[in-house]
N, C-alpha and C positions, 0 to 999 in steps of 0.2 A: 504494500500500500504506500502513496506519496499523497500528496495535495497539491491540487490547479487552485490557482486565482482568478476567479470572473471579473466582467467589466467593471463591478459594485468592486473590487479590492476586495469581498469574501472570501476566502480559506475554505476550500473545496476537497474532503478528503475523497481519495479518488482509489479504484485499482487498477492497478496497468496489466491488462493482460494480453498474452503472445498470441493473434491469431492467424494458425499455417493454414497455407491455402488450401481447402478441402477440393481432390477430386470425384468428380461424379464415376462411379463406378457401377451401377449397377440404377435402371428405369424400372422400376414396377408400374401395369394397368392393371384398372377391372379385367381387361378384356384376357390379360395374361395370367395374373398372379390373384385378381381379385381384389385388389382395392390400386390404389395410388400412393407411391411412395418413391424419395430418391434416396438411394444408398449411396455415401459419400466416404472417404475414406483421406486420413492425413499421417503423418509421418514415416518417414519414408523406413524399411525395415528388410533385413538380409534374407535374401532368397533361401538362404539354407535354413533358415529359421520358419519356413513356412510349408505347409503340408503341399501336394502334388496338386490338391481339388482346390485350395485356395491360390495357388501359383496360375493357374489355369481358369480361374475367373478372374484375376487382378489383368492378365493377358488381355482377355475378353475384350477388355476397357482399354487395351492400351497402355498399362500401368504398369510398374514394378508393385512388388509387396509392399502393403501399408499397416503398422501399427492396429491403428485403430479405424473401426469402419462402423458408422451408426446409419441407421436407418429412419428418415423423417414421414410422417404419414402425412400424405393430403397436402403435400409441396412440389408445385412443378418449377421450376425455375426457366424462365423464358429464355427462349435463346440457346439454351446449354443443350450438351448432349454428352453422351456416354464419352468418359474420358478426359471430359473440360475442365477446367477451375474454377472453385468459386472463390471469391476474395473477398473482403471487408467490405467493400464497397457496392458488389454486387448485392447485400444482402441487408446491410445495416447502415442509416444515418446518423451524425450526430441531432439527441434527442428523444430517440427512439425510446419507448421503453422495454426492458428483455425481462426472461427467466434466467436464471442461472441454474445447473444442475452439474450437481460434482457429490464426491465421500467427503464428509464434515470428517473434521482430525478427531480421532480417539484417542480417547486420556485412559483408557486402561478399567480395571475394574475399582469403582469409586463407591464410597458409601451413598446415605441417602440426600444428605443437606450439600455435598459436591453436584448431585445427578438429579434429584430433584425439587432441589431450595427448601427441603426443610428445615426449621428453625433450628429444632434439638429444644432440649430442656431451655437451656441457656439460663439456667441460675444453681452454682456451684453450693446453695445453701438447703437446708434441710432433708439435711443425710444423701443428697445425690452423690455417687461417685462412678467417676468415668463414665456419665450417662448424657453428655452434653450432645453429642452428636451421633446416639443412639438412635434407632428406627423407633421406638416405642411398641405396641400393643398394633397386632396385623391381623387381626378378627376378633370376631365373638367365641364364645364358648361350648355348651354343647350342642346349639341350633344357631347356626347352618352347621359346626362341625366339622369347618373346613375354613382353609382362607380362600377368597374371592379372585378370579383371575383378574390379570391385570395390576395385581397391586404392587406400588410403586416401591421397591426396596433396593437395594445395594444390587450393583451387577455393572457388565462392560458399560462405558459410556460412551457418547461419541460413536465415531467407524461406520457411518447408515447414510444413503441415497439421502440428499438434502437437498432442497427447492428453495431459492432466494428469489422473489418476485419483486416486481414492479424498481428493478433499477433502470437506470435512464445513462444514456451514453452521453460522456462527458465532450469527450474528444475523439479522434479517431487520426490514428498515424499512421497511413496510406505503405509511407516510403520504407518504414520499417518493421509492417504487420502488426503496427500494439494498436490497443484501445483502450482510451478511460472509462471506468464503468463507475457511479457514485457508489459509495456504499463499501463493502464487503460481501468477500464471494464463498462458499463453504472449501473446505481442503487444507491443504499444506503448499507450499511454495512450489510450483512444478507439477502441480495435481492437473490430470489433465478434468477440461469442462463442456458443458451442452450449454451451448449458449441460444435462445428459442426468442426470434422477434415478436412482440403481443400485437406487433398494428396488422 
């Protein structure tokens, strides 16, 4: 994360993120597949690192082997065809507002007031001991008989499919594939992301 300055002189904390030019690899129709969708694929990856049936649809398109390849539903992009690039520009203005979709960073297996803000006791007096950041009492007794699913107690945190909505593009840097995006994006530094235009 960094900070732009708007024409007001405001302090605009922003995320700068790398976006490589996605090839079209792969058209779905109704008429073929059953619905409409384009398969896009980015960073580029060693052929010997990729099976004979994915070497031989990367081919298809024209491509070398690519890292990662996501599939968009209900997006034709005009113009393009199997094999093309899309770029920053093709796809995204400044202004825009997007999704983000990436793995939020996990912090390991955390108690409850770490994972689910509970408060805890929080008063060291009247015989509590070591019970300040305890879970407390997790059902009834002998009716229901059981603890209730869902209940919120100590376990991994973090590491899960995470959705950032309604950020808005700050800037956009053509010449060296970045974009500013307001806000914060879920992951780790180098995580790769789905980034989904809402207009």
């Amino acid at each position: 994360m960094t900070s732009i300055f708007d024409e007001l002189g405001r302090s605009i904390p922003v995320t700068a993120i790398e976006i490589e030019p996605c090839t079209i690899t792969q058209i779905k129709t109704v008429e073929t597949d059953g619905y409409n969708a384009v398969q896009i694929a980015a960073f580029d990856k060693k052929s010997k690192r990729v099976s004979k049936a994915l070497q031989g649809h990367f081919s298809k398109a024209g491509v070398g082997p690519k890292k990662v390849v996501k599939e968009i539903r209900d997006y034709q992009p005009e113009g393009l065809g199997l094999g093309d690039e899309l770029t920053i520009e093709d796809v995204f203005q400044i202004g825009d507002l997007i999704s983000i979709v990436g793995v939020s960073k996990g912090t390991g297996f955390t108690g409850v007031v770490k994972r689910h803000n509970f408060r805890g006791v929080g008063d060291a007096t009247h015989g509590q001991h070591n019970r300040e950041r305890a879970p407390g009492s997790i059902g009834q007794a002998s009716d229901p008989s059981r603890v209730f699913k869902g209940m919120k107690m100590a376990g991994r945190s973090g590491n899960k499919r995470t959705k950032i909505q309604n950020l808005s593009i700050a800037r956009i840097l053509p010449e060296s594939n970045m974009m500013l995006v307001t806000g914060s994006v879920p992951g780790p530094k180098g995580a790769y992301l789905e980034i989904y235009n809402k207009s």
